[in-house]
C-alpha positions in Angstrom: -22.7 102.6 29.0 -19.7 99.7 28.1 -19.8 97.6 25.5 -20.6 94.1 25.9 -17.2 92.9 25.7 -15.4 95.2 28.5 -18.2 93.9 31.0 -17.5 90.3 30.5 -13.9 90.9 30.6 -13.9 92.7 33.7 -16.2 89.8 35.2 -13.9 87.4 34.3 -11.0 89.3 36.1 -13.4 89.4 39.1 -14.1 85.6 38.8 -10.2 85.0 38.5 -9.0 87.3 41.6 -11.8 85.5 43.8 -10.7 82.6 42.8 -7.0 83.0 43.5 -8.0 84.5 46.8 -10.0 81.3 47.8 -7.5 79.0 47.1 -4.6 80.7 49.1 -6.7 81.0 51.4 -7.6 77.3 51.7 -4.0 76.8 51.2 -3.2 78.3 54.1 -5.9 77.1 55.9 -5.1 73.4 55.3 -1.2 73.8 55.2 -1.0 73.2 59.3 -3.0 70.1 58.9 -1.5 67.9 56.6 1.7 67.3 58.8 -0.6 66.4 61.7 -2.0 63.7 59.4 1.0 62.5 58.0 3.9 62.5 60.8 5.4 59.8 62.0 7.7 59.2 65.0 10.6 56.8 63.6 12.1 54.3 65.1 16.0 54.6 66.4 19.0 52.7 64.6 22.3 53.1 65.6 25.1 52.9 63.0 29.0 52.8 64.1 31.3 53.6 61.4 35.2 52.5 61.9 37.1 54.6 59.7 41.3 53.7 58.9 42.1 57.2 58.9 40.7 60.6 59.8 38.9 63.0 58.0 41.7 65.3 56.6 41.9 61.9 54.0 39.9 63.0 50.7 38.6 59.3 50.5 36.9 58.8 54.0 34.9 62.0 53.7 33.8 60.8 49.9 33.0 57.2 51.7 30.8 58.7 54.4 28.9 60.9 52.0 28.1 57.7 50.0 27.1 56.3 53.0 24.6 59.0 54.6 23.6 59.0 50.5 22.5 55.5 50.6 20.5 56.3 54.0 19.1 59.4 53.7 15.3 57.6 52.4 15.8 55.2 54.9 12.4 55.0 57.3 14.2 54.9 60.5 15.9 57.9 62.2 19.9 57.2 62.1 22.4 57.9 64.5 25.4 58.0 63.0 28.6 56.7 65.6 32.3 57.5 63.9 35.7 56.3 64.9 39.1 57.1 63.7 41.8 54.4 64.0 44.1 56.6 62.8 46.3 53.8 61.9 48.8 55.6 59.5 49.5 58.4 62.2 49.6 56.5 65.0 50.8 52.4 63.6 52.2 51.7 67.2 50.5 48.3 68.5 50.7 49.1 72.1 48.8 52.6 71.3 45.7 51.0 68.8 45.8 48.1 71.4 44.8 51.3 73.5 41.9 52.2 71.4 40.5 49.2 70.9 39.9 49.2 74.3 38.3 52.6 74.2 35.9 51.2 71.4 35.2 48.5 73.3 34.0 50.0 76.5 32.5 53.1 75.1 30.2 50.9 73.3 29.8 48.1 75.4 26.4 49.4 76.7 25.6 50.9 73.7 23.1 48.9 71.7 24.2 49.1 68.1 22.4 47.8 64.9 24.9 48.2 61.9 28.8 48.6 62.2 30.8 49.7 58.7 34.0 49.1 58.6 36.5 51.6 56.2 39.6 50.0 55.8 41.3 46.7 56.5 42.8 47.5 60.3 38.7 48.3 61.1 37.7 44.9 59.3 41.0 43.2 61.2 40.1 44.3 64.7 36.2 43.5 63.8 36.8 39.6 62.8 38.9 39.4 66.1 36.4 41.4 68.9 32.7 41.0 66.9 31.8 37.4 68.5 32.6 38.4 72.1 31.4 41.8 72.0 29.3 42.5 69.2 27.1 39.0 68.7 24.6 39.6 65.9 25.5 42.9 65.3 25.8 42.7 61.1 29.2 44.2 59.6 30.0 45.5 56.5 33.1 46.1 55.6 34.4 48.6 52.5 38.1 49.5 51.2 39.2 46.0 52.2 41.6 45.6 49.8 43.9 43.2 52.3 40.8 40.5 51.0 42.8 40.1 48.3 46.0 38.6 49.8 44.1 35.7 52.1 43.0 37.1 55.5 40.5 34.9 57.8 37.2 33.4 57.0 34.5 36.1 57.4 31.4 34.3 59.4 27.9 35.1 57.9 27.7 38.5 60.4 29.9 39.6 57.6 29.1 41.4 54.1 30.2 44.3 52.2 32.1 45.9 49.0 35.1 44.4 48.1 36.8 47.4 46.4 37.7 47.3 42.3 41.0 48.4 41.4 41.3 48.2 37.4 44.9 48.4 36.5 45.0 46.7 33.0 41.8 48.9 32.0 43.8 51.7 33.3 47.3 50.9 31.4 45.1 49.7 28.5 43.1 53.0 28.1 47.0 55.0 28.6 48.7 52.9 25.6 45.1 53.9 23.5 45.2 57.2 24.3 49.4 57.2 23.6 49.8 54.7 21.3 53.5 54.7 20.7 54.2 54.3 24.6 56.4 51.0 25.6 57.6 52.4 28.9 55.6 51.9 32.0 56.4 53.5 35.3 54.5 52.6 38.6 55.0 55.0 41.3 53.6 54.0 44.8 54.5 54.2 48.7 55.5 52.1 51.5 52.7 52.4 53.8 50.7 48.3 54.4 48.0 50.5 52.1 50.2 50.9 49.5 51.9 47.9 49.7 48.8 46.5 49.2 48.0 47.9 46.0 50.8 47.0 44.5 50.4 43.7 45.0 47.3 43.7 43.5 48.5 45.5 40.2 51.6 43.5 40.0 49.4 40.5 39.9 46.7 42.0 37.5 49.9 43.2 35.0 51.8 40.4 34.9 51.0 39.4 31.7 52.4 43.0 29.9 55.6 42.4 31.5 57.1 40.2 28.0 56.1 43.1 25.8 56.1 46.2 27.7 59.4 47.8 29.9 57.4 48.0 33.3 59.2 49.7 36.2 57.9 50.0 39.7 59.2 53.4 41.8 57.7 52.0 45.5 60.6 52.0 47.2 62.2 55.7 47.1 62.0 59.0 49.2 59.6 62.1 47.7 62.6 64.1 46.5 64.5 61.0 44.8 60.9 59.9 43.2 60.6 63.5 41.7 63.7 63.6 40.7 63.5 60.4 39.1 60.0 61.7 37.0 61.6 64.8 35.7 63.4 62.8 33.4 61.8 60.0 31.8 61.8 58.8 27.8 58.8 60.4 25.8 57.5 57.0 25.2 56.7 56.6 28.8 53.3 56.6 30.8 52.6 56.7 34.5 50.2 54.9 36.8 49.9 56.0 40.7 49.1 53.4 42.5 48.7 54.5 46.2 51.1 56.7 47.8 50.5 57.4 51.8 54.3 57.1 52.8 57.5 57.3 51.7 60.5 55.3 52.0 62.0 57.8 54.5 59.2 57.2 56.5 57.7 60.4 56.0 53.5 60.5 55.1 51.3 62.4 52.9 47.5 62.2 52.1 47.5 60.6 48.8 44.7 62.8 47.8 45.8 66.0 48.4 49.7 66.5 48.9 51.8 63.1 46.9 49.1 63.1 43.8 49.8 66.7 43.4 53.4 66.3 43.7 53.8 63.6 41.5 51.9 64.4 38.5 53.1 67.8 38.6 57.0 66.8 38.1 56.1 64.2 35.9 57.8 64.3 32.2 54.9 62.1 30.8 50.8 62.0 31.4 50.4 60.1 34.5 47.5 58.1 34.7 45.2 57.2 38.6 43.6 54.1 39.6 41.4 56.0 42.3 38.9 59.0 42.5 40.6 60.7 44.7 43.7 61.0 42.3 42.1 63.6 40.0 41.8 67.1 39.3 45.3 68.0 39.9 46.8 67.1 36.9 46.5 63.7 36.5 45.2 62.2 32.9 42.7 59.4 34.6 41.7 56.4 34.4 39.3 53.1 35.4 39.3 54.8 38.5 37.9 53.1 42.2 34.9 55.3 42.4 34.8 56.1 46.3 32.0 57.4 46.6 30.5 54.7 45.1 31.7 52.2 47.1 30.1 54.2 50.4 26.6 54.3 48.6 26.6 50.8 48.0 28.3 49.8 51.7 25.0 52.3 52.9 22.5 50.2 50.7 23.7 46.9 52.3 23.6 48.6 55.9 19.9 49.6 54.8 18.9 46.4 54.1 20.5 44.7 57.0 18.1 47.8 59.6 15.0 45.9 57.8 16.0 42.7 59.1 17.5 41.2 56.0 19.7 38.3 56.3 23.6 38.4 55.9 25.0 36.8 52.8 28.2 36.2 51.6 30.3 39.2 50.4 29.7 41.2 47.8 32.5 41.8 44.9 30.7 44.9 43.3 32.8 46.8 40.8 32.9 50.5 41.5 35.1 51.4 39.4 34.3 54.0 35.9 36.3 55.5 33.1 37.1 59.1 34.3 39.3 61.4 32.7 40.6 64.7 33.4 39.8 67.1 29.8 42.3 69.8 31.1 45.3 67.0 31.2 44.2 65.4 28.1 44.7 68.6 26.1 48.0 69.3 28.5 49.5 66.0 27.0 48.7 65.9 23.7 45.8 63.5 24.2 43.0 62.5 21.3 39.6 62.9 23.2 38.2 60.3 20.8 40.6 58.1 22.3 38.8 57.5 25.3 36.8 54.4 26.1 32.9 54.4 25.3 31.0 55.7 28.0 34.3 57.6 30.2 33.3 60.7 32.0 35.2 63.6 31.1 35.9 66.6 33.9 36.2 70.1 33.8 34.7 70.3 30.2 34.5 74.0 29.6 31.0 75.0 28.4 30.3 76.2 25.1 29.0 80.2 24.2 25.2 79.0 24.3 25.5 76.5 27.3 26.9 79.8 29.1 24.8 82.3 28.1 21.5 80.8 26.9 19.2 81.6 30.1 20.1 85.1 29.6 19.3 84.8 25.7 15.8 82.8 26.8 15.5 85.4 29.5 15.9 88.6 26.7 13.8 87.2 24.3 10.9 86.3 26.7 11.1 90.0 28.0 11.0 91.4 24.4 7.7 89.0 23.7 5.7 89.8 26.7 6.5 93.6 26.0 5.4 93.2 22.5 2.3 91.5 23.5 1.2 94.4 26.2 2.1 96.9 23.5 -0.3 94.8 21.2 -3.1 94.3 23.9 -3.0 98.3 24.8 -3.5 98.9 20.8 -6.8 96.7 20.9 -8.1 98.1 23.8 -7.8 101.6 22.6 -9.4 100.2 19.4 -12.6 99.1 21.1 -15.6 101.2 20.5 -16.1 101.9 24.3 -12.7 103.4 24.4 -13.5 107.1 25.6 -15.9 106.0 28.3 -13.9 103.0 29.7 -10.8 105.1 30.2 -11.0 108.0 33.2 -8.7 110.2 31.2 -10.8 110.7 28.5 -14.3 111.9 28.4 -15.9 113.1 24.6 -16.2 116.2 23.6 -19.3 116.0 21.8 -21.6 113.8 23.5 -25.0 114.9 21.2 -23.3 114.2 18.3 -22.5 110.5 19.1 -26.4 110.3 20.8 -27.7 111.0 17.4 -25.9 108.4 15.5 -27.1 105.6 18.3 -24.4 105.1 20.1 -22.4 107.4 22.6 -18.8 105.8 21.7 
């Protein structure tokens, strides 16, 4: 017979397999249940977003995720309505008189509980058509920047995110970073957007303008402008401002095709004031978090489908220290430099941040076979070791009888 010890451990593997099989099994059982129980038909909302531009714009697509972000726990079911105004492609009046017309009666029937604005042609055409044909319908408006420059009172339909653009941060975290600079270059377009944008950064610089040489390039063609940056002083730092269009009329996506081009013939670390301006060679900067700005315009849509109350517009600062690591190194740039609390991108990963699952991974493999090795050794040490394996059975059973025991 077994020794004590085997039979109570093959109980317990008995108990432990029954167990496992009784509670998949109720698992399983209860599994169809429990949405029965707990589902819930939600309740219909209707949200019309008015975007400026179209999608192939970097910053409407990283508005729109903040948005759906911001609604995604939200306990009604969303329908999401998007418009393009398409305003830098097509600025004709006659043709956005056109579709404003085709807003208007595609949605005239169309109950709708939330309208966000993106950009300050959606907010403008909003403050003219929302009391005839959109009473009590709450808007919220987002990359408004034309708030800045005095555009009609906003009635108390009306809230939202009035965008941050930090251009002394910016220049102030360039002349830390290079702190022999005394040359300033500003480089942004012609488009109402960008026009916009400078004003605001002419106004928020105006004091550097007695101690620093500041020199605004908004008024030349892509190949002059590039020209032009090839060959500036080595004491010299860039901003972009905004650059959707230039003076020869012709228009890029800021994001994607002047960013690129500008900070790429560049003789000196240029330096962004948005998001979107990143990751293509561009040093950083307080940067207008877009994103951002979409989450909170979704959290204030939020609590307007719970039947909150308007209230007056919201200045929330989106803005955050982000800097590109692969520029800073490019250029020459101290990261110790950088403001408290900046994010850095593209920070390669050091050896054990790469490889230390497959280290953990090794090592827990080499453990659990050392462990079975060890378990096999005290198994074959127990006393009941001939007649608890099959392939062995002793030779020389009588002997074993007469000393008492047959293992």
């Amino acid at each position: 017979m077994a020794c004590k010890s085997c039979a109570s451990e093959r109980q317990r593997k008995l108990c432990l397999a029954w167990a496992l099989r009784t509670f998949v099994m109720a698992l399983f059982t209860l599994s169809p249940l429990q949405p029965t129980a707990t589902a819930q038909v939600k309740e219909t909302r209707r949200v019309l977003i008015l975007n400026e531009v179209g999608t192939s714009y970097p910053g409407i697509n990283l508005i729109d995720q903040g948005i759906r972000t911001a609604l995604e726990d939200s306990p009604y079911k969303i329908e999401f309505y998007r418009e393009y105004m398409e305003t830098l492609e097509f600025p004709d009046p006659a043709i956005q008189r056109q579709l404003h017309d085709t807003y208007l009666l595609k949605y005239r029937n169309r109950r709708l509980d939330v309208i966000i604005t993106v950009g300050p042609s959606p907010l403008s055409f909003m403050v003219e058509t929302h009391q005839r044909f959109f009473p009590d319908v709450p808007v919220i408006f987002c990359l408004a920047e034309n708030r800045a420059s005095g555009s009609p009172k906003l009635d108390a339909h009306f809230t939202g995110v009035e965008d941050s653009i930090e251009a002394a941060k910016t220049l102030e975290a360039a002349l830390h970073l290079k702190p022999g600079a005394e040359h300033v270059v500003l480089v942004g377009g012609t488009s109402a957007f960008d026009k916009q944008v400078e004003t605001i950064v002419r106004e928020q610089l105006r004091s550097y303008e007695d101690h620093l040489d500041l020199s605004y390039l908004t008024n030349l063609d892509m190949p002059t402008l590039l020209e032009r940056l090839k060959h500036l002083p080595g004491n010299t730092v860039v901003v972009l401002l905004s650059f959707s269009q230039d003076a020869a009329g012709t228009r890029f996506i800021d994001g994607t095709e002047s960013a690129p081009m500008i900070a790429a013939a560049a003789s000196a670390p240029v330096f962004s004031l948005f998001d979107v301006n990143l990751n293509h060679g561009e040093v950083g900067g307080d940067v207008s978090s877009l994103y951002n700005q979409g989450k909170i315009a979704g959290s204030l849509a939020l609590r307007m489908l719970k039947g909150e109350k308007q209230q007056a517009p919201v200045a929330a600062n989106t803005s955050v220290y982000m800097f590109d690591l692969r520029a800073l190194q490019h250029w020459g740039l101290k990261e110790s430099n950088l403001p408290p609390g900046s994010t850095v991108l593209n920070r390669q990963p050091s050896l054990w941040e790469s490889f230390r699952w497959y280290v953990i991974g090794g090592m827990t493999l080499i453990l659990h076979l050392h462990r079975g090795a060890h378990c096999t050794a005290r198994v074959r040490r127990c006393s009941c070791w001939p007649l608890c394996s099959s392939r062995y059975q002793p030779r020389y059973p009588s002997r074993r009888r007469r000393r008492g025991y047959w293992c």
